[in-house]
C-alpha positions as CSV (number, residue, x, y, z in Angstrom):
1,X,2.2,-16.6,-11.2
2,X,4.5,-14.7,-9.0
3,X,3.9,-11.7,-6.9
4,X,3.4,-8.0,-8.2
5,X,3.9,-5.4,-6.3
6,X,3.3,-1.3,-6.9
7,X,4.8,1.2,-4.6
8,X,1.6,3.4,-3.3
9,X,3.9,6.2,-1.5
10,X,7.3,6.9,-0.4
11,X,7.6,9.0,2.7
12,X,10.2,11.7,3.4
13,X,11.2,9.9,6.5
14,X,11.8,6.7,4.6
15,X,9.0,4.7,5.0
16,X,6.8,3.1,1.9
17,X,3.7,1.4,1.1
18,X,2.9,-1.0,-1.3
19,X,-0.1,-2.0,-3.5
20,X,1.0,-5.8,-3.4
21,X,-1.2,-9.4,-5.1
22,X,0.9,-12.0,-4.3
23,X,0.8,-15.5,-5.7
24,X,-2.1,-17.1,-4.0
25,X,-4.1,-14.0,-5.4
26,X,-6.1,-11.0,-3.3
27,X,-4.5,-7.9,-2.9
28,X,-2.7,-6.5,0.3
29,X,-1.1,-3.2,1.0
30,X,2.6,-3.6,2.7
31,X,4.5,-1.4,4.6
32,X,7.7,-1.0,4.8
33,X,8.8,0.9,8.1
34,X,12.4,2.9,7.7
35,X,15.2,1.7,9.7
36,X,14.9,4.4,12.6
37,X,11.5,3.0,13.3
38,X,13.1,-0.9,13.1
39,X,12.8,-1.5,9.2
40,X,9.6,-4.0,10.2
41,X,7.4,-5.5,7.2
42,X,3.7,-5.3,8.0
43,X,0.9,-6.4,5.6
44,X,-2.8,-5.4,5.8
45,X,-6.0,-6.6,3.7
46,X,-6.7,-3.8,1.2
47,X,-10.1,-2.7,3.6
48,X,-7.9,-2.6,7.3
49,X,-5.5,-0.8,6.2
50,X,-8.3,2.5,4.4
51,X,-10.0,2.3,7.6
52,X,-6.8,2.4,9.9
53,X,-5.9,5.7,11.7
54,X,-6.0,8.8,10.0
55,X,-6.1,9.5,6.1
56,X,-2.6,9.7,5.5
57,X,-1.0,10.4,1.8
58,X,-0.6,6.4,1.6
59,X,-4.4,6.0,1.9
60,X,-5.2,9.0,-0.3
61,X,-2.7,7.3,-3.2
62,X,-4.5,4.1,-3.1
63,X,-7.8,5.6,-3.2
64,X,-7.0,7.8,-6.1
65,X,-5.2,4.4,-7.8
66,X,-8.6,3.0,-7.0
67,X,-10.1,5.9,-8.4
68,X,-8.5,5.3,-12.2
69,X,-9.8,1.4,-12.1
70,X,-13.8,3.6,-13.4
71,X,-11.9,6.4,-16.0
72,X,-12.8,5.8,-19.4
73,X,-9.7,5.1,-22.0
């Protein structure tokens, strides 16, 4: 199985976040920092990353993604 990966949010300033299950399985959000801010890669367990700082637009888009996991088809 390779790894999946769905973008979360796209910032004006450059910077994304990623709803990502790699290979070995889980599920990790990764954030891509923009090149001003040194273009650095960091990866946080799905739970570190809601409960990290304030409730940005990232965390509000992976809640709501969360969200549509209990809507009826």
């Amino acid at each position: 199985m390779s790894e999946k990966a769905r973008l979360l949010y796209a910032s004006p300033n450059g910077d994304r976040w990623f709803l990502v299950r790699p290979a070995a399985g889980g599920a990790v959000v990764r954030h891509h920092a923009n090149q001003p801010s040194g273009g650095n890669i960091e990866e946080l367990d799905v739970g570190v990353f809601l409960t990290r700082g304030p409730l940005g637009p990232e965390h509000q888009e992976l809640l709501r993604l969360i969200g549509t996991l209990t809507e009826t088809r």
